[in-house]
C-alpha positions as a Markdown table, in Angstrom:
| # | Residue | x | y | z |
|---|---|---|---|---|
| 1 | Unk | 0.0 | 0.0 | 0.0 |
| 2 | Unk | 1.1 | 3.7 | -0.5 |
| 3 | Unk | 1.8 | 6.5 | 2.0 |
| 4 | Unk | 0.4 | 9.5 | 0.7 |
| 5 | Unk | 1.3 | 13.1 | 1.4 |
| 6 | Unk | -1.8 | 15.1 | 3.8 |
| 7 | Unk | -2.5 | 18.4 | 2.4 |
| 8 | Unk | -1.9 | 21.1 | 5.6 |
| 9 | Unk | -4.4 | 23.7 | 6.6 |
| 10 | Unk | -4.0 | 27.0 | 4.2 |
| 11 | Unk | -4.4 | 24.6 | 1.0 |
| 12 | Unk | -7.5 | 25.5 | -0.8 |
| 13 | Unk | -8.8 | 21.8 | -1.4 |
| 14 | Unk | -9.3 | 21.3 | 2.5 |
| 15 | Unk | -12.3 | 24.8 | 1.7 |
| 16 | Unk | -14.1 | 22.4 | -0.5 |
| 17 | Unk | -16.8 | 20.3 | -0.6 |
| 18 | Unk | -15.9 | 16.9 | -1.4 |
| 19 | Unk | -18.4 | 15.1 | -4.4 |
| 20 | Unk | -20.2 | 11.4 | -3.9 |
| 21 | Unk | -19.2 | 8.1 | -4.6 |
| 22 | Unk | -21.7 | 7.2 | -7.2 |
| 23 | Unk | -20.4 | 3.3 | -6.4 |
| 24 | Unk | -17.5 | 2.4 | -4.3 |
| 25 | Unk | -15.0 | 0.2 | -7.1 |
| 26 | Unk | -11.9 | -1.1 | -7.0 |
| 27 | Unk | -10.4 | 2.5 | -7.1 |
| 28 | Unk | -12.4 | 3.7 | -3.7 |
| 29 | Unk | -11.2 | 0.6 | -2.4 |
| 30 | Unk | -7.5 | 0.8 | -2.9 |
| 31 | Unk | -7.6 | 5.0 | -2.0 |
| 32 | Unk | -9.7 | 3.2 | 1.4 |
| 33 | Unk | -6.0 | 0.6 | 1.9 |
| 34 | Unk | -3.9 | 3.6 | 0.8 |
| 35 | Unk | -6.0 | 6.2 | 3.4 |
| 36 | Unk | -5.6 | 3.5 | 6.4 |
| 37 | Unk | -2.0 | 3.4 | 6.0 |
| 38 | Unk | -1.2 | 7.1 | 5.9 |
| 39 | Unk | -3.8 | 7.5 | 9.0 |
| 40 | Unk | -1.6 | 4.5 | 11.1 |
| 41 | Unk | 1.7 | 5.7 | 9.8 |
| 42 | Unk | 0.5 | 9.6 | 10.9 |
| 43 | Unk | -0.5 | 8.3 | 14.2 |
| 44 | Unk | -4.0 | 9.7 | 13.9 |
| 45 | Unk | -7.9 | 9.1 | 14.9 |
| 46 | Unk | -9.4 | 9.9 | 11.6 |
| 47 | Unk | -8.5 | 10.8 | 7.8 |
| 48 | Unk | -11.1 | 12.2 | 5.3 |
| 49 | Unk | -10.0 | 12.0 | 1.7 |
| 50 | Unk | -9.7 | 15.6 | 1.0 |
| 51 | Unk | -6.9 | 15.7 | 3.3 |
| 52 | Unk | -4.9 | 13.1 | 1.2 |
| 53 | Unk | -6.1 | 15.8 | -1.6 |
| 54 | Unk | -9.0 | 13.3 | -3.3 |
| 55 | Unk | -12.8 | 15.6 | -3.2 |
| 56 | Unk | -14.3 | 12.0 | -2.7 |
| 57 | Unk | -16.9 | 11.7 | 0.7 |
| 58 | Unk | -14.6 | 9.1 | 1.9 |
| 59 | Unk | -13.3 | 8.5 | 5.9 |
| 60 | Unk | -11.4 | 5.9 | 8.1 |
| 61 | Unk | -11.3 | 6.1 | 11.2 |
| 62 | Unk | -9.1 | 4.2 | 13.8 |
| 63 | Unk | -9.8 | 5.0 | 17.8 |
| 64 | Unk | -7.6 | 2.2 | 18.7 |
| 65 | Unk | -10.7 | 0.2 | 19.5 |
| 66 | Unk | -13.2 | 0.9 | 16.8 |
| 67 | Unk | -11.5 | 0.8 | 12.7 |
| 68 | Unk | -13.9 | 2.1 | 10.4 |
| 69 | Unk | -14.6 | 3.1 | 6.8 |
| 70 | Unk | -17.6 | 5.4 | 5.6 |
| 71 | Unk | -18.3 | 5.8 | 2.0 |
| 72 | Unk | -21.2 | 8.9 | 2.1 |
| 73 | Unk | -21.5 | 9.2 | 5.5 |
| 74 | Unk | -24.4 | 11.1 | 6.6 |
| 75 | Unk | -25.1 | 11.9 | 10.5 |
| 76 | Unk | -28.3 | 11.2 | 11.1 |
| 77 | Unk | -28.5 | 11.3 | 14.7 |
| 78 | Unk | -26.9 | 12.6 | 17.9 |
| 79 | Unk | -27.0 | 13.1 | 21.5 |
| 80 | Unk | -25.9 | 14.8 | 24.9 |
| 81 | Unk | -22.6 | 17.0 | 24.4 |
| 82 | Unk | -18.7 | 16.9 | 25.2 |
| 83 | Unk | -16.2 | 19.5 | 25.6 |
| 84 | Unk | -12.8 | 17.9 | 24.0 |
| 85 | Unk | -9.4 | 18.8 | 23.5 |
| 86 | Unk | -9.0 | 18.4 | 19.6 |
| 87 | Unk | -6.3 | 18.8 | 16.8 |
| 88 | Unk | -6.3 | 17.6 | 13.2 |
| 89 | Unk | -3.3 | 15.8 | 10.7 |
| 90 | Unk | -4.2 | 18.8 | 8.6 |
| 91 | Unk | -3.0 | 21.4 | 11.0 |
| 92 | Unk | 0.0 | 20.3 | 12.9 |
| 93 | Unk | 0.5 | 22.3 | 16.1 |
| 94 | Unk | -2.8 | 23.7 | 16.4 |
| 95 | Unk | -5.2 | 22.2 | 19.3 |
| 96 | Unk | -8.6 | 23.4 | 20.7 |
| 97 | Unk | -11.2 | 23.1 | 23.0 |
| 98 | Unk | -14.3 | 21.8 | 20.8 |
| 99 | Unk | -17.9 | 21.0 | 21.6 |
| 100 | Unk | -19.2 | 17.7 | 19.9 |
| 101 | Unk | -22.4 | 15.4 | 20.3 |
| 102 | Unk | -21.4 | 12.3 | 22.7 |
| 103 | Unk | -23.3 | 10.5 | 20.9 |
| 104 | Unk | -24.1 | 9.7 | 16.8 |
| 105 | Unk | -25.3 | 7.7 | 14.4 |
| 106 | Unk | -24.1 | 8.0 | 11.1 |
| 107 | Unk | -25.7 | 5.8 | 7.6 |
| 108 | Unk | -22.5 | 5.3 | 5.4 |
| 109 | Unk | -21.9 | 2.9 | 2.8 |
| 110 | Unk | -19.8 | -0.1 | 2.7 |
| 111 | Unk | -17.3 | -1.0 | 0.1 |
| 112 | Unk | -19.7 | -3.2 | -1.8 |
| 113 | Unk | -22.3 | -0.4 | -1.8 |
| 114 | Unk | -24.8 | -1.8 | 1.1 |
| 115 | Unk | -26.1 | 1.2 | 3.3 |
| 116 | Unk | -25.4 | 0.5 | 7.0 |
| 117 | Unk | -25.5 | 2.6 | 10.5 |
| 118 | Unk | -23.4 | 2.5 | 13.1 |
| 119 | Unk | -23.2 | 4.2 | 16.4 |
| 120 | Unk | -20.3 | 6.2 | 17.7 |
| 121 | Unk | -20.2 | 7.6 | 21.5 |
| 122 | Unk | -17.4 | 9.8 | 23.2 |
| 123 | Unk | -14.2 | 9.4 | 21.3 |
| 124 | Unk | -15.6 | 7.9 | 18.1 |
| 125 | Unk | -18.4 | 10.6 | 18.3 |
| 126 | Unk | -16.4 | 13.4 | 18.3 |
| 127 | Unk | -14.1 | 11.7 | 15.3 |
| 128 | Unk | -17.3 | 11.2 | 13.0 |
| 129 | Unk | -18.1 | 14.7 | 13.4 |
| 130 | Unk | -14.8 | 15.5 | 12.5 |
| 131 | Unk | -14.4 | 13.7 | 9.3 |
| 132 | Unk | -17.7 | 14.5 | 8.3 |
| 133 | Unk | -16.9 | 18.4 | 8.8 |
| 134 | Unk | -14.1 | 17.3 | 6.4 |
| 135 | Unk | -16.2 | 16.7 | 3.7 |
| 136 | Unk | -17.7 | 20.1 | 4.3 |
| 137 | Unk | -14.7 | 22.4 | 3.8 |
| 138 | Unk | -14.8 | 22.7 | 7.6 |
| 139 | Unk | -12.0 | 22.8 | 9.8 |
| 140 | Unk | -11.8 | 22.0 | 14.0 |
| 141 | Unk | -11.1 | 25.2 | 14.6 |
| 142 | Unk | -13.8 | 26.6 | 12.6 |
| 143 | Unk | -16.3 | 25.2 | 15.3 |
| 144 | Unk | -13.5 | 25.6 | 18.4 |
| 145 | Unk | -14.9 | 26.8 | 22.0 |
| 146 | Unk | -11.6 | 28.3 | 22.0 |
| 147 | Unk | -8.0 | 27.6 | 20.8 |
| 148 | Unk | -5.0 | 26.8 | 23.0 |
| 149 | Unk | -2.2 | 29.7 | 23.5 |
| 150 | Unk | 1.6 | 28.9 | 22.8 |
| 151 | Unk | 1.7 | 28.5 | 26.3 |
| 152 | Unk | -0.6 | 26.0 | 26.7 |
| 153 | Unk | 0.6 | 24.1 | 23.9 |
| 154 | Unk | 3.8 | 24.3 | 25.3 |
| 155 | Unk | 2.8 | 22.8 | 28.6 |
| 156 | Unk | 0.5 | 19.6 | 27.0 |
| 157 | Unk | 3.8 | 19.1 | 25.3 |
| 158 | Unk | 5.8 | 18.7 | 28.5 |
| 159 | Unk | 2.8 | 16.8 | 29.2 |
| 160 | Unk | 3.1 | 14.2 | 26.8 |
């Protein structure tokens, strides 16, 4: 499989609105082998297409506990609320406080094109909403309670 290269925040694509997969192919499926790879070798929660610089409403997701991969994902439902620390593979150095649902439910297609829901609470949650704001043109920090100083930064560094 490929590492690819993940577009950083001021590039134009990551404004746009990524298009449909009319049917997931063989294509959709090596971009989903090629996305999984950059996301583990990254060391990442989530990775929406446009960030690997492909307008295709395409995510994977990997919490550590939960792997996933949407095809059209829609959120269709959510729940309750959380107040998260967040940062992105698309903007290195940046972090934020953001409020997310603590719960969803998102209808996504698989790769051989059969519609499906799952449910995503806490962790998973807030990366669903993530991705999904991906496919947007949105940004984390576009929806950010507030973003961390230098100094703050600094000190969840020392942290780690």
């Amino acid at each position: 499989m490929a590492i690819l290269n993940i577009v950083k925040d001021g590039d134009e694509i990551l404004r746009k609105r990524s298009k449909e997969v009319q049917v997931p192919d063989e294509k959709i499926n090596q971009l989903l082998e090629d996305m999984k790879d950059t996301l583990a070798k990254a060391g990442g929660v989530g990775l929406a297409a446009v960030q690997v610089g492909k307008l295709k409403r395409v995510i994977v997701i990997d919490t550590g506990e939960t792997r996933l991969e949407l095809i059209n994902p829609k959120i269709i439902k959510t729940s309750g609320e959380q107040e998260e620390l967040e940062g992105c593979l698309s903007c290195p150095g940046q972090w934020g406080i953001t409020r997310r649902p603590m719960k969803v439910v998102v209808e996504t297609l698989t790769r051989e094109g059969k519609t499906v829901r799952y449910r995503g609470e806490e962790l998973l949650a807030k990366a669903i909403c993530h991705e999904c704001d991906h496919l947007d043109g949105k940004l984390f920090y576009d929806n950010a309670v507030r973003m961390l100083t230098p100094e703050e930064l600094e000190e969840l560094e020392k942290a780690q």
